[in-house]
C-alpha positions in Angstrom: -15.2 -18.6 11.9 -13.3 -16.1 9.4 -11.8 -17.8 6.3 -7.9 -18.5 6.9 -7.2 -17.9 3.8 -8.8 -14.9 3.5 -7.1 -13.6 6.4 -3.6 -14.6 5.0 -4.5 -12.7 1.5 -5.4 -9.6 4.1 -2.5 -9.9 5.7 -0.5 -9.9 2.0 -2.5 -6.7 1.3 -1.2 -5.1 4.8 2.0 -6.0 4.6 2.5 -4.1 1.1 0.8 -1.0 2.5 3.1 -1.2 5.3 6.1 -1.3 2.5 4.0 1.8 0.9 3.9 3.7 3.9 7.4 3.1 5.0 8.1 4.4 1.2 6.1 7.6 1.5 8.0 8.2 5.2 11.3 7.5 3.9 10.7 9.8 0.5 9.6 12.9 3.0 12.4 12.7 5.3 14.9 12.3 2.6 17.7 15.0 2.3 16.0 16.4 -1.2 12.2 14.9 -0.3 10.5 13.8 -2.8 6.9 14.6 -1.7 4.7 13.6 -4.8 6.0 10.2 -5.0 5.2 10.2 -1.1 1.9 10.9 -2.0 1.7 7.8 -4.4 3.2 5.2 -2.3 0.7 7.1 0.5 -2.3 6.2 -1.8 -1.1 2.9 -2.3 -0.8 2.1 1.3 -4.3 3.4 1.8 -5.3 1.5 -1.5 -3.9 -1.5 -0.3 -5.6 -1.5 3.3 -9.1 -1.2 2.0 -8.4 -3.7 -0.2 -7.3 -5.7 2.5 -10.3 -5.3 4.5 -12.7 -6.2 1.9 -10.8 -9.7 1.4 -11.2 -10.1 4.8 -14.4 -10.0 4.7 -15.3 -11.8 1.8 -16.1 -9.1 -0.6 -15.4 -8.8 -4.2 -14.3 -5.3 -5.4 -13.4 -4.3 -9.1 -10.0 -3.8 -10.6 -9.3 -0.1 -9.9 -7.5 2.6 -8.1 -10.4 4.0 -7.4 -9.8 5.3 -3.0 -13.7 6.8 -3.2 -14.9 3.5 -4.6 -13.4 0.9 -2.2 -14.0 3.4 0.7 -17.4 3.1 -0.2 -17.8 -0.6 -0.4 -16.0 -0.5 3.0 -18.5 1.7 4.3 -21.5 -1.0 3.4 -19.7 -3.2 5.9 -18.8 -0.7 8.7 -20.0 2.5 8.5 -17.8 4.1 10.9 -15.1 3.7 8.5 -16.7 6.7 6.8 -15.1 8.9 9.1 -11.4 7.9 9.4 -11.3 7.3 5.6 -13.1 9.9 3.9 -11.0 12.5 5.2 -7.6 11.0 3.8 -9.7 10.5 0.3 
């Protein structure tokens, strides 16, 4: 049986990519868009979500911004991850 709090801090991770995203969206659409801090709140929300699924499932990962990193230590866990992240790294 998963860990509930593990699954509450993952859900604390995906709700503040979900903030990021909506960010990014509403900094495109704007009137003057604003597309490189899009891009930043875009990498936080994808940030964030690996993040998220590595505390779900129990592993540790280093302090960094580093996408290519967690991808890869998401990758250990499910491979197929690979080829829906790598692409937006």
């Amino acid at each position: 049986m998963p860990n509930l709090k593990r699954l509450e801090e993952a859900r604390e991770w995906l709700r503040h990519a979900g903030e990021d995203l909506e960010a990014a969206e509403i900094l495109v659409a704007a009137d003057r868009p604003r597309p490189r801090q899009a891009l930043f709140h875009a990498q936080q929300a994808v940030e964030k979500s690996l993040k998220a699924f590595l505390v779900a499932h129990g592993v540790s990962y280093p302090l960094t911004h580093n996408l290519t990193l967690l991808m890869d230590l998401c990758a250990e866990i499910e491979t197929s991850l690979l080829e829906l992240v790598r692409p937006v790294v």
